[in-house]
N, C-alpha and C positions, 0 to 999 in steps of 0.2 A: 596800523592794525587796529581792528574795532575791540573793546572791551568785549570780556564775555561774563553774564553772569546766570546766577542759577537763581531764580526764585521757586522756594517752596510755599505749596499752597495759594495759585492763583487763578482759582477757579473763580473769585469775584472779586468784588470790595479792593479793599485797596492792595492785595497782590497782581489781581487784574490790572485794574491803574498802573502803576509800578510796573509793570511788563511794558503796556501800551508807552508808559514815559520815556524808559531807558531805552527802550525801539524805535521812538523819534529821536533822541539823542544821540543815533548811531552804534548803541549797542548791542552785539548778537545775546538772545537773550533765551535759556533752556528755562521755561515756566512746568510746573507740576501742577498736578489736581489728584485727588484721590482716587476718582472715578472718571476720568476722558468722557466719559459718553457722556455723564450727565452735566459737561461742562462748556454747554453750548454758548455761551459771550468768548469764553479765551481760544474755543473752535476756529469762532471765525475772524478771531485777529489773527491766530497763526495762519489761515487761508488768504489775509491779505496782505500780512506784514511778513516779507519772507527771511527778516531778520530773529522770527520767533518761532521755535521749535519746543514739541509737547514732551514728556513724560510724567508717568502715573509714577505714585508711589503713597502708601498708606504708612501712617507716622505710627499709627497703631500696632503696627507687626516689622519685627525687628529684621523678618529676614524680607520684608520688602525693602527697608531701610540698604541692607545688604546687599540686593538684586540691585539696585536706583546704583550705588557706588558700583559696581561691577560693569553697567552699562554707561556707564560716565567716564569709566578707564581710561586713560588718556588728555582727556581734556582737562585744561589749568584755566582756574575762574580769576578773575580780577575781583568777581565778589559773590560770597555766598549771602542769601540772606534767607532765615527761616522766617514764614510770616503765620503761617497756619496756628488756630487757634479759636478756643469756642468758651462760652461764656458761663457754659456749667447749667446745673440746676436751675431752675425757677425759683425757689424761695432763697438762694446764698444764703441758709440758715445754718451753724454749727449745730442747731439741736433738733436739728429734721435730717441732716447727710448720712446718706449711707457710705459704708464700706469700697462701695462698687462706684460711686457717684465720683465720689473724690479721687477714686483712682483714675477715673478715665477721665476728668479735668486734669488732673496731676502729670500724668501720661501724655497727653497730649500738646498742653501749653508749657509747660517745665521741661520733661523728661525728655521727650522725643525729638525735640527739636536740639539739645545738646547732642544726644547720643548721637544724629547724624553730622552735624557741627564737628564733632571730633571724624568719625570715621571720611569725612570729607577735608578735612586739615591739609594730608600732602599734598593736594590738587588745588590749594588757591596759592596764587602768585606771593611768594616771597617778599620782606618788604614794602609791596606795596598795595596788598588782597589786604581784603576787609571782609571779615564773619559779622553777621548783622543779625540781633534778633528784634522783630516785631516786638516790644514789650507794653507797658502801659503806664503811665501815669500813677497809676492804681496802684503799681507794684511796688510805690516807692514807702517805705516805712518811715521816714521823716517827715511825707508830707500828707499823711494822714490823719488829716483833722476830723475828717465827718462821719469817716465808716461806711458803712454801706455795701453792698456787694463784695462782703466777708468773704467769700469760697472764690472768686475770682478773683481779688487783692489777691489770699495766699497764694494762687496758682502763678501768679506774674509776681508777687516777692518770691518765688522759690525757682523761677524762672532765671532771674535778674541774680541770686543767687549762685546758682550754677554755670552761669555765665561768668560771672569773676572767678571762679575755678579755672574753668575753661581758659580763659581769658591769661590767665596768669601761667599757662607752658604753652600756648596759642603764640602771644606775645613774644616770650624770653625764648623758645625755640624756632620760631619761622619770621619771625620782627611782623605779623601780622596787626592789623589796627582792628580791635572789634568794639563793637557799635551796639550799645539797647537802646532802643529807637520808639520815642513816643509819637505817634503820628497825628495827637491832634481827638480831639470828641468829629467822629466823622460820620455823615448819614451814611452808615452802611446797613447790613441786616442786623448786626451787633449794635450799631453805634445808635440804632431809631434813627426814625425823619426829626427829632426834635437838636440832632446835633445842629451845632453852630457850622459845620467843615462841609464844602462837597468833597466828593475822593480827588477831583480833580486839585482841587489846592492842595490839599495833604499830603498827594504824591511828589507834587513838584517841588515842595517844600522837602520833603524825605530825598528825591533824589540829587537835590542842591548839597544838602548836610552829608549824602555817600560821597559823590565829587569832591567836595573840600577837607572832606577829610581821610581820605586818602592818603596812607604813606605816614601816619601818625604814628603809628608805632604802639597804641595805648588802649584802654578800656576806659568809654565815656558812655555817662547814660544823656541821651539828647532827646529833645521833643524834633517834632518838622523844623520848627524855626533854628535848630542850632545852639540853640540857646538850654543851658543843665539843668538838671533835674537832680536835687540828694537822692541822696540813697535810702 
């Protein structure tokens, strides 16, 4: 029986990837985008890969979040993974942000991606399902030496944060394994052409560390390589 998983947010970059990956790997795979139409690269994987199947859902609005679970009724994921997520502001200044700025960073990379994380909880396999958030490097508070991209750190520490929430009635109620997942500095729209990563590597690396860890039972923050990351 082929795996089945959900990615959210894989209109490009490395959701895209990560769809395209686990679809050679023989798994049925339900990819999101916010907007279908304007999501012409994961169009025409699902027109050729007939192991990939679309739905829209906007992280922004709760009762899309609602409609996505309603229309998924039934089906049991071997793995959820949220990947969606934006980089904030242009200046990442604490003393330029607004009110409205930081919420809808906050909202989007943190908030939203949990809130569907839970309402999708009864639907991944028992045991051996695995909840996965895209998270960052960045996010991590120990390994903050240099600073930088201040309003995007917070948004993946509060991310990574509510994820060990999660994580801890996720785990101790369904024995699920979940996963905060560094993929790597990657040329994406995000990552710039000055990254070291194509998507291509970073996903295959991301989809080796979901296979191996599998059936864990626990919350681990990982990079592509597997290899931890503190907290």
């Amino acid at each position: 029986m082929n795996k089945l998983a959900l990615i959210v947010g894989a209109s490009r970059g490395l959701g895209l990837g990560l769809t395209a990956e686990l679809a050679s790997r023989g798994w049925q795979v339900i990819a999101t985008a916010r907007d279908l139409a304007q999501a012409d690269e994961l169009q025409q994987l699902a027109a050729t890969e007939a192991s990939v199947t679309l739905e829209s859902v906007d992280l922004n609005d709760a009762a899309s979040l609602a409609d996505l679970k309603r229309r998924l009724a039934g089906r049991l994921f071997d793995l959820v993974l949220l990947n969606a997520g934006v980089i904030g502001p242009d200046h990442q200044s604490v003393e330029e942000v607004t009110a409205a700025d930081i919420g809808a960073l906050m909202m989007i990379n943190a908030i939203a991606p949990v809130h569907l994380a839970r309402l999708l909880v009864p639907q991944v396999r028992s045991q051996t399902g695995i909840v996965a958030f895209m998270t960052s490097r960045m996010g991590s508070i120990a390994d903050n030496l240099s600073g930088g991209s201040d309003l995007y750190r917070a948004s993946k520490a509060a991310l990574n944060s509510l994820t060990r929430s999660f994580a801890a009635t996720a785990i101790g109620n369904r024995g699920l394994t979940v996963l905060s997942l560094h993929p790597g500095w990657v040329r994406t729209a995000m990552g710039g052409p000055a990254a070291p990563l194509d998507v291509q590597t970073s996903v295959r690396g991301v989809a080796d560390v979901l296979e191996q860890q599998a059936g864990q039972q626990t919350h681990a923050f990982l990079d592509y390589q597997g290899k931890s990351i503190p907290w």
